[in-house]
C-alpha positions as CSV (number, residue, x, y, z in Angstrom):
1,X,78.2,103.8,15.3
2,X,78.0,100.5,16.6
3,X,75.5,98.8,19.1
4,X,75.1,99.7,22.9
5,X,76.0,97.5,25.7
6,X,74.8,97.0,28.8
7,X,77.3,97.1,32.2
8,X,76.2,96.1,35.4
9,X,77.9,96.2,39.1
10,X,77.4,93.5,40.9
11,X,77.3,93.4,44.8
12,X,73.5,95.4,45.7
13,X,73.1,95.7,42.1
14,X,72.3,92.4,40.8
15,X,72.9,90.4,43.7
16,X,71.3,91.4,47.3
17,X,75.3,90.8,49.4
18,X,78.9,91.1,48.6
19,X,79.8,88.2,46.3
20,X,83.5,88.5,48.4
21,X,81.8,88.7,51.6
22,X,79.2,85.9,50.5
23,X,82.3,83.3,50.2
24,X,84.0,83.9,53.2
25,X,82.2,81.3,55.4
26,X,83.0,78.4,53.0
27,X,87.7,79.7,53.1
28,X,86.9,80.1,56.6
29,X,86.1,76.6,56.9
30,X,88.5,75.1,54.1
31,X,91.2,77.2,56.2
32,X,92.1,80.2,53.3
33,X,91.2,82.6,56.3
34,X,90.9,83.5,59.5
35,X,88.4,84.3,62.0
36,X,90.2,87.6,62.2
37,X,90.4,88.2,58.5
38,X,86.5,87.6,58.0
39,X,86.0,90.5,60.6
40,X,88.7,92.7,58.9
41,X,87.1,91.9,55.4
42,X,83.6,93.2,56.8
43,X,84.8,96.1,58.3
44,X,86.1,97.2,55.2
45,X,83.2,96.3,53.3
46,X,81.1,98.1,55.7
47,X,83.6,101.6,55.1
48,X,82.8,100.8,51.4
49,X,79.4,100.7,51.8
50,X,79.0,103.6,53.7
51,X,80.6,105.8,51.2
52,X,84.7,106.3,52.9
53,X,86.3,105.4,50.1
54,X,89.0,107.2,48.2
55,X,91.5,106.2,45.9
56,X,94.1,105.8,48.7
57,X,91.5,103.8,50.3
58,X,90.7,101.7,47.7
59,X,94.4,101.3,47.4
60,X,94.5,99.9,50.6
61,X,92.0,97.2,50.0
62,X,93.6,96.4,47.1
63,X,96.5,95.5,48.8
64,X,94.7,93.9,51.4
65,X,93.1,91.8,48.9
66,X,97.1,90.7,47.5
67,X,98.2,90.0,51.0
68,X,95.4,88.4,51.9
69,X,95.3,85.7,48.9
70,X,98.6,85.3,48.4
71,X,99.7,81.3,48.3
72,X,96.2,80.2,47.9
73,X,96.0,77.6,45.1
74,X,94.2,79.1,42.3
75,X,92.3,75.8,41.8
76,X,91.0,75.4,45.5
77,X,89.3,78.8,45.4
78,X,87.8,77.8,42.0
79,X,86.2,74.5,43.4
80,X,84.9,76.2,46.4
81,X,83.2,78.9,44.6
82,X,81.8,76.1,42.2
83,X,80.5,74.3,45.1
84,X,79.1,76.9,47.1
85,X,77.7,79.1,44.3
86,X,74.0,77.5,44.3
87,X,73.8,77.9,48.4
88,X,75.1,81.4,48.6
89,X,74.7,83.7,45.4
90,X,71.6,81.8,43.9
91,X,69.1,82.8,46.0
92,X,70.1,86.4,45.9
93,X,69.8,87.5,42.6
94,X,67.5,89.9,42.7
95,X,64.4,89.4,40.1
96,X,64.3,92.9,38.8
97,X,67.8,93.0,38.0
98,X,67.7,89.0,35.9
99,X,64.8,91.0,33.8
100,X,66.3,93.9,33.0
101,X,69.4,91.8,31.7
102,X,67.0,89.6,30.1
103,X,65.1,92.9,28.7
104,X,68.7,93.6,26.8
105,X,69.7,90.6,25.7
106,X,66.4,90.6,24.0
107,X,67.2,93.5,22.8
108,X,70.4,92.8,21.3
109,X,72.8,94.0,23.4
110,X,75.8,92.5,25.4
111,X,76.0,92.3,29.0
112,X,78.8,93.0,30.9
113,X,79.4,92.3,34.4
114,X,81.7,95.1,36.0
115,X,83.1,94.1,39.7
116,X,85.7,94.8,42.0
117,X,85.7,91.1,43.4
118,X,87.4,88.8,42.0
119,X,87.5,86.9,38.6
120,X,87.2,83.9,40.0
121,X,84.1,84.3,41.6
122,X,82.4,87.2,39.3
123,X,82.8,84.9,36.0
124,X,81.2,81.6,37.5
125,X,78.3,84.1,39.0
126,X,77.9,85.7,35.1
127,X,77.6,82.0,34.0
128,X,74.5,81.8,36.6
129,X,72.8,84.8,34.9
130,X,73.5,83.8,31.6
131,X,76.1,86.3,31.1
132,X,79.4,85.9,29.8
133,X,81.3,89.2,29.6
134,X,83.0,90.3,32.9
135,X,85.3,92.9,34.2
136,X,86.9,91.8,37.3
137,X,89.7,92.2,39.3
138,X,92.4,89.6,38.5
139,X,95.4,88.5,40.6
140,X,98.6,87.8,39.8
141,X,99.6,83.8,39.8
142,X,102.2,81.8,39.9
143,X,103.0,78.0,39.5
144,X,99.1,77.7,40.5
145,X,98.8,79.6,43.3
146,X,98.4,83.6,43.5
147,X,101.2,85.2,43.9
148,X,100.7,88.4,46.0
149,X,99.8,90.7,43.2
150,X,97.1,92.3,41.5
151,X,97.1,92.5,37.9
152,X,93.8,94.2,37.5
153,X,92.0,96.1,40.0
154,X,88.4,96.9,39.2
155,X,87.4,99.7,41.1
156,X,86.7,103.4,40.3
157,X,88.4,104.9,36.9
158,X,89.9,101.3,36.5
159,X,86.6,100.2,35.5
160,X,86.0,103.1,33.0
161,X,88.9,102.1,31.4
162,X,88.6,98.3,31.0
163,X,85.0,99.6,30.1
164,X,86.7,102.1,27.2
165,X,88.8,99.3,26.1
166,X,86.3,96.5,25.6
167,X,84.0,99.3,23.7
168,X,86.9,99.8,21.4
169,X,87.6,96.0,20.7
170,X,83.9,95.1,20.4
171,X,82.6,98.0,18.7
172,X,80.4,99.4,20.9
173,X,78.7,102.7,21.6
174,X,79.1,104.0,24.5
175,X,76.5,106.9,24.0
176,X,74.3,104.6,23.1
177,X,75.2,102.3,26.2
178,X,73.8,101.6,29.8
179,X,76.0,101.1,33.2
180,X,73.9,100.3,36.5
181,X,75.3,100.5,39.9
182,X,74.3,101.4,43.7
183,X,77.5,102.8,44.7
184,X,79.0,106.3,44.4
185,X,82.5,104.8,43.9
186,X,81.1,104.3,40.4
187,X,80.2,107.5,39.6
188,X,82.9,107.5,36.6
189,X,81.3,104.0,35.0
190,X,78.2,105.5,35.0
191,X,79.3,108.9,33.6
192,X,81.0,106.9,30.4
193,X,77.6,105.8,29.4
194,X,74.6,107.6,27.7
195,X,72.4,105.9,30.0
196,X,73.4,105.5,33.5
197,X,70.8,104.1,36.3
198,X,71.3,104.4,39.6
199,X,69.9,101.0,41.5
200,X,69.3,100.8,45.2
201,X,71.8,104.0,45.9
202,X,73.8,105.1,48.8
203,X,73.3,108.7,49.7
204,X,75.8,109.8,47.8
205,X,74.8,108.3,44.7
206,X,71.0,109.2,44.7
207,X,72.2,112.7,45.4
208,X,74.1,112.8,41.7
209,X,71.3,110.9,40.5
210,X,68.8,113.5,40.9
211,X,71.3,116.6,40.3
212,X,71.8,114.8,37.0
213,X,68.3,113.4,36.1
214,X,69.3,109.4,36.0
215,X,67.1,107.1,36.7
216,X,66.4,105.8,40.0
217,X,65.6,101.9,40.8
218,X,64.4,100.1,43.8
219,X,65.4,96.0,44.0
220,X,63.8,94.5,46.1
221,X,63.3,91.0,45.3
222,X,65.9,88.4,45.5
223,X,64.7,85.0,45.0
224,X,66.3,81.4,43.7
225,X,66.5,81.1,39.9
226,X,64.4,78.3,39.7
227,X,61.9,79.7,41.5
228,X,61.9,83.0,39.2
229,X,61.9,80.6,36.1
230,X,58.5,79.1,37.0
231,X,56.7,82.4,38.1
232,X,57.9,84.6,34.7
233,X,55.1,86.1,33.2
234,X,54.1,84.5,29.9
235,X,54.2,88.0,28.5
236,X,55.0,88.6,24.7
237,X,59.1,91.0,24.4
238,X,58.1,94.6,23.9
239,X,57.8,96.4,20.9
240,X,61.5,97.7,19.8
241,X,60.0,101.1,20.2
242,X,59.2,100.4,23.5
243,X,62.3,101.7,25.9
244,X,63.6,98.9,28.2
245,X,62.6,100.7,31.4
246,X,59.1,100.5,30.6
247,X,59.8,96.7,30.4
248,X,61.1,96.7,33.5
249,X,58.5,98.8,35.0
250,X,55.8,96.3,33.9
251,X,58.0,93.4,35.3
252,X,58.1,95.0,38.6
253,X,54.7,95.5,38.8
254,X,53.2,92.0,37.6
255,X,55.8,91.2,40.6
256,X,54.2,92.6,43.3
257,X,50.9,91.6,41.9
258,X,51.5,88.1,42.0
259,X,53.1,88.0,45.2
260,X,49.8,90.4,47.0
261,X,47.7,87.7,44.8
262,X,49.3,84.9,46.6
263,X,49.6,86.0,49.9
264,X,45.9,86.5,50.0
265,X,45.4,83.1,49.1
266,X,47.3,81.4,50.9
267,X,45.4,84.0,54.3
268,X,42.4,82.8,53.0
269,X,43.3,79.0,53.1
């Protein structure tokens, strides 16, 4: 069989927001949206969030989504996620979740980012991790500008799919593979995999994970990149025989040591 692979959600996953939600301040301003469309796109977020979602639900939103882009120039939305991308998804990347992609790249593995949001803004945000596989939702465009159509949706069993397929093209074993998410909506991604992890659940979700025995993790720390570059721990990779949640186990822990460490420092300055 071939080698495992590694699929992460994005939104509460890797990142501490919704990557859609995250840009919506920045079409507000360039005129993409409305006032009343940013509070529409919350609300729905907010019903995702909390678990209400179905397939005719997520149906909806999809459509939504179409309506809602459709006649914005492909290129515009580009720049403005490019320019943005430091200011709103940067310092939310949670530090558990950039060493446990770390942890299996190291380890050979690729990592894929699996999102319902859209291309556009999930490929530039892989690019900021380091990561260079994504599954996203594409839109349909014409003559530059989108055309009111989605091409690719990825949400629920659409994911597993696009999942199934990339596995089939690259070689990879899915039994031999790991899928993270927080949401229940991804139950089926994280049933295709031999080693699914629940991160930062919703009810729902922590209520399969412990019927089922999956993991459980708690991210907690989203800071800057930069910032997580200079306080890495100088700390030699991990035996091969070592499994790659011990890794992140350590991680987390040298984490909250440092920060306790510097805290009380700084109280005692």
């Amino acid at each position: 069989m071939g080698q495992g692979a590694a699929f992460f959600d994005l939104d509460k996953t890797v990142i501490a927001k919704s990557s859609a939600l995250a840009f919506g301040r920045p079409f507000y301003r360039d005129g993409l949206i409305t006032r009343r469309d940013v509070v529409k796109s919350a609300y729905a977020q907010l019903m995702f969030r909390l678990g209400g979602t179905d397939e005719q639900t997520m149906a909806r939103t999809r459509d939504y989504l179409a309506t809602l882009c459709k006649g914005w120039q492909v290129e515009q939305v580009r720049q403005i996620v490019a320019e943005t991308l430091h200011e709103l998804i940067n310092p939310y990347v949670y530090a558990e979740a950039a060493a446990l992609i770390e942890e299996h790249q190291a380890a050979g593995r690729d990592v894929v980012l699996v999102s319902a949001s859209g291309e556009e803004m999930v490929r530039p945000i892989g690019e900021l991790l380091g990561v260079t596989d994504v599954i996203a939702t594409r839109m349909a465009v014409e003559d530059g500008r989108y055309s009111g159509e989605v091409e690719f949706y990825a949400a629920g069993p659409s994911k597993v799919e696009a999942v199934t397929r990339l596995a089939a093209e690259r070689g990879y074993d899915l039994a031999d593979s790991y899928a993270y998410s927080d949401s229940y909506t991804d139950r089926p991604l994280l049933e295709c995999v031999g080693h699914p992890t629940a991160v930062n659940p919703d009810r729902q979700l922590r209520k399969l994970a412990t019927e089922n025995a999956w993991p459980v993790l708690e991210f907690r720390h989203p800071i800057p990149l930069g910032r997580r570059l200079r306080e890495r721990p100088a700390v030699p990779m991990a035996a091969a025989a070592l499994s790659v949640g011990v890794g992140v186990a350590i991680g987390i822990a040298w984490y909250g040591r440092h920060r306790r460490t510097r805290s009380a420092s700084t109280t005692t300055a």
